[in-house]
C-alpha positions in Angstrom: 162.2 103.4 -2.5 158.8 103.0 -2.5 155.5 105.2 -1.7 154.9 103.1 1.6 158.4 104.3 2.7 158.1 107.7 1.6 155.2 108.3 3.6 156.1 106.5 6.7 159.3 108.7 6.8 157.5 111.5 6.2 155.0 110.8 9.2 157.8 109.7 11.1 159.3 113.7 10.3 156.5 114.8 11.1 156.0 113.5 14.5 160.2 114.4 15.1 158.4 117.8 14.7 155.7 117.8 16.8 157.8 116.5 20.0 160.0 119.6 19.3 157.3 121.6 19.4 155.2 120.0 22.3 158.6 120.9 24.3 158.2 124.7 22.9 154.7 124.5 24.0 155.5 122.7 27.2 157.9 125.8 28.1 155.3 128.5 27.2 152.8 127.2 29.1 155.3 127.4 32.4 155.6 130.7 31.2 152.1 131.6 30.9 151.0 129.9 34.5 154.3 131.7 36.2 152.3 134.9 34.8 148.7 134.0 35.3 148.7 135.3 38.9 147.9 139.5 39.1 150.4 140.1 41.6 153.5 138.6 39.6 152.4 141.1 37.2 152.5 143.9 39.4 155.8 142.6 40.4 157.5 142.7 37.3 155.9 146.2 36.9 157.4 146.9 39.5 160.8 145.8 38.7 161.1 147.2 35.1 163.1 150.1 36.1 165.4 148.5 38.0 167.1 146.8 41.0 164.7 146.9 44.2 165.1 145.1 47.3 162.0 142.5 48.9 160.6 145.8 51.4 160.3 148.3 48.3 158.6 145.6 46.1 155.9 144.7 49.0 154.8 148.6 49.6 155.1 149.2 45.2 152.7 145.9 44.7 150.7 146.5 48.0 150.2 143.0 49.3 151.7 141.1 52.5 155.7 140.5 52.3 154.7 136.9 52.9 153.0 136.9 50.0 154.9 139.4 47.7 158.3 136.6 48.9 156.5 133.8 48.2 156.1 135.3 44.4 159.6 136.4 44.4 161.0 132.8 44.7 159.0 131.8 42.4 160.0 133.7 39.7 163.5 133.4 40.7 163.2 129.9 41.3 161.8 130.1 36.9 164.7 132.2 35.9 162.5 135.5 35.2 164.3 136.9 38.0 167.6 137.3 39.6 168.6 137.5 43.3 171.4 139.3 45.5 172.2 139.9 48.9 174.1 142.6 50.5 174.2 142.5 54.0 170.4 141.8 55.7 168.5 143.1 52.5 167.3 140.9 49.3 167.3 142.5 46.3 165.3 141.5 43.0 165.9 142.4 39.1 165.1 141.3 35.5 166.7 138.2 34.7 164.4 137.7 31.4 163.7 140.6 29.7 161.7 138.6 27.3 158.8 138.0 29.3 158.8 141.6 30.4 158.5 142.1 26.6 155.2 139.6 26.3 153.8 141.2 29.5 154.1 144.7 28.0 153.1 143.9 24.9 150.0 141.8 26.2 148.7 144.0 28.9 148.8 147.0 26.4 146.9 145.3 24.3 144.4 144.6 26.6 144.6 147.8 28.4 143.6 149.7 25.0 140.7 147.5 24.3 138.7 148.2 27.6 135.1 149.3 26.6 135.0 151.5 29.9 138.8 153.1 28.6 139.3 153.0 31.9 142.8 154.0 31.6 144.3 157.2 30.0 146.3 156.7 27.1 149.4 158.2 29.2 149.0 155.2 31.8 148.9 152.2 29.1 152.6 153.9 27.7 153.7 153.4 31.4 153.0 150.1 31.9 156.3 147.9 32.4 158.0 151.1 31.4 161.5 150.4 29.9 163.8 152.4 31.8 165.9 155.2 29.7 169.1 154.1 28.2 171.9 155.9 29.3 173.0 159.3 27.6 175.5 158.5 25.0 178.8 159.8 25.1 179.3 163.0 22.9 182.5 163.0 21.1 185.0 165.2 21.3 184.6 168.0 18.3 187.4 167.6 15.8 189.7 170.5 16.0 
């Protein structure tokens, strides 16, 4: 085989990799523009410790249900969040706990670098706060 080939087939590997990757990138930025609104954010906050149906999200985020829905499907409609029903209420939880993970990890880092430190130490461990994992189960003593 000769150089010529040997570097077309390398190019040609090459570009193989990059439309992998412009996928990859393709999917992060959804992710990043499903995030780049304030009040998604302050939904997910919301969210972190749990199960919460449309009325408690609204008065935890503080905006209109109109608007605080329209978020909602949104991020349903991505996959970041799941949906149930039970009876007239809509409940909302964490379908993706990966992009609670980038938000924590993200707004921490952000939160910690404000000139003004504007927020105590105590709130910036808060944020997106992972609930507690359940006790574990103490085993019987040996007897």
């Amino acid at each position: 085989m000769g150089k010529h080939y040997m570097r077309n087939h390398a190019y040609t590997n090459i570009l193989d990799g990059m439309e992998e990757l412009d996928r990859v990138f393709e999917k992060v930025s959804g992710y990043f523009s499903l995030l780049a609104e304030p009040t998604r954010l302050k939904i997910l906050h919301a969210l972190c410790d749990g199960e919460k149906p449309v009325n408690t999200v609204v008065e935890t985020v503080g905006s209109s249900q109109t608007n605080v829905s329209r978020h909602l499907n949104a991020m349903y409609r991505s996959g970041v969040l799941s949906r149930r029903k039970e009876a007239n209420l809509v409940y909302y939880a964490i379908a993706d706990e990966s992009v609670v993970e980038l938000c924590r990890t993200v707004c921490v880092q952000v939160a910690s670098r404000l000139e003004d430190n504007a927020l105590a130490s105590g709130a910036v461990n808060r944020f997106m706060a992972q609930p507690e994992p359940p006790p574990a189960r103490r085993r019987k003593a040996a007897q």
